[in-house]
C-alpha positions as CSV (number, residue, x, y, z in Angstrom):
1,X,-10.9,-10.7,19.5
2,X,-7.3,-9.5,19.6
3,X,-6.8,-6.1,18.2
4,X,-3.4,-5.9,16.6
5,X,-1.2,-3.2,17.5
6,X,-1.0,0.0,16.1
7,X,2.6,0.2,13.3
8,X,4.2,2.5,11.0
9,X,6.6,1.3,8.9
10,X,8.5,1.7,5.6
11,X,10.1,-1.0,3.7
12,X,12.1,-0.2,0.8
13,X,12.7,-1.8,-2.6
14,X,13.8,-2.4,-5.6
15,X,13.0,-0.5,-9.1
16,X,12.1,-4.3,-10.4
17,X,10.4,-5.2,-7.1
18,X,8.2,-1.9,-7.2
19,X,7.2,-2.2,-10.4
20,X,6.2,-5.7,-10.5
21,X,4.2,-4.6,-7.2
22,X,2.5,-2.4,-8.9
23,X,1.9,-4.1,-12.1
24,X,-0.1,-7.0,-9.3
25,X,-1.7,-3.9,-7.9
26,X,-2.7,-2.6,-11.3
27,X,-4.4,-5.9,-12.6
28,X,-6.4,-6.4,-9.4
29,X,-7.9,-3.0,-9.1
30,X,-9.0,-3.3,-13.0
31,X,-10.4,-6.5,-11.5
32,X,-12.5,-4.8,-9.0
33,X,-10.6,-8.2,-6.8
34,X,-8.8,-7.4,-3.3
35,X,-4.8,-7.2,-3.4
36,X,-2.8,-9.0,-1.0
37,X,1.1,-8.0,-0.2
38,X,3.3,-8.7,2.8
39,X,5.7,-6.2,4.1
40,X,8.0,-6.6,6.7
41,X,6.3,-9.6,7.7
42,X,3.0,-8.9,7.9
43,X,0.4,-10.4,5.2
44,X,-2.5,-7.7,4.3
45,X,-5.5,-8.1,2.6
46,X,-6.2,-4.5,0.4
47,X,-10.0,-5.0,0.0
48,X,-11.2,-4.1,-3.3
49,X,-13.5,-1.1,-1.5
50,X,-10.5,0.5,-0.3
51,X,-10.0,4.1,-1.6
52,X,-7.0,5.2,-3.5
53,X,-5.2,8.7,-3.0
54,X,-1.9,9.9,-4.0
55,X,-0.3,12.4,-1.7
56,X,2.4,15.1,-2.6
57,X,4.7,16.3,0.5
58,X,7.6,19.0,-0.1
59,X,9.5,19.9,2.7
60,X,13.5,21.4,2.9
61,X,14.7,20.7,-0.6
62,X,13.0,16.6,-0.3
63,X,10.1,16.0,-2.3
64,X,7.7,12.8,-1.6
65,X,4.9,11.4,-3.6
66,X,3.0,8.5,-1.7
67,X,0.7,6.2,-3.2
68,X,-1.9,5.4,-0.1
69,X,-4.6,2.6,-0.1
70,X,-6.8,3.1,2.8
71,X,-9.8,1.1,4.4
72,X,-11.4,0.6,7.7
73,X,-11.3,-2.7,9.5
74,X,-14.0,-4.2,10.8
C-alpha cells in the first residue's frame, strides 16, 4: 500500500466559509458520524473516534488558538 507523504499546510478562509465549516463539524460530532472536508485539495475523512483539543499559543505580541482533530491511520 502507498503511504502518502508527510504535509503541513494552512489554508485560510472566509468568516462565512469558517463558520459554515464548523456548523458541518458541529452537527456531525453531535452525531457521533465521521466529518469529511477537503483542503487544498486533499479529501479527508475525520473519523468519528478522533479526539478533539484546542490549543492556545502566545508568542511576540501574536496570539493563536487552534482547533485540532487528531486520529491515527491505520
Amino acid at each position: 500500500m502507498k503511504r502518502k507523504a508527510d504535509r503541513d499546510i494552512e489554508k485560510g478562509y472566509s468568516r462565512g466559509q469558517m463558520a459554515a465549516k464548523l456548523r458541518r463539524l458541529a452537527d456531525r460530532l453531535e452525531q457521533g458520524k465521521p466529518f469529511k472536508i477537503q483542503i487544498a485539495g486533499e479529501r479527508l475523512t475525520v473519523p468519528a473516534s478522533a479526539v478533539f483539543t484546542v490549543e492556545h499559543e502566545r508568542e511576540e505580541g501574536v496570539e493563536e488558538v487552534e482547533f485540532q482533530l487528531r486520529w491515527e491511520v491505520k
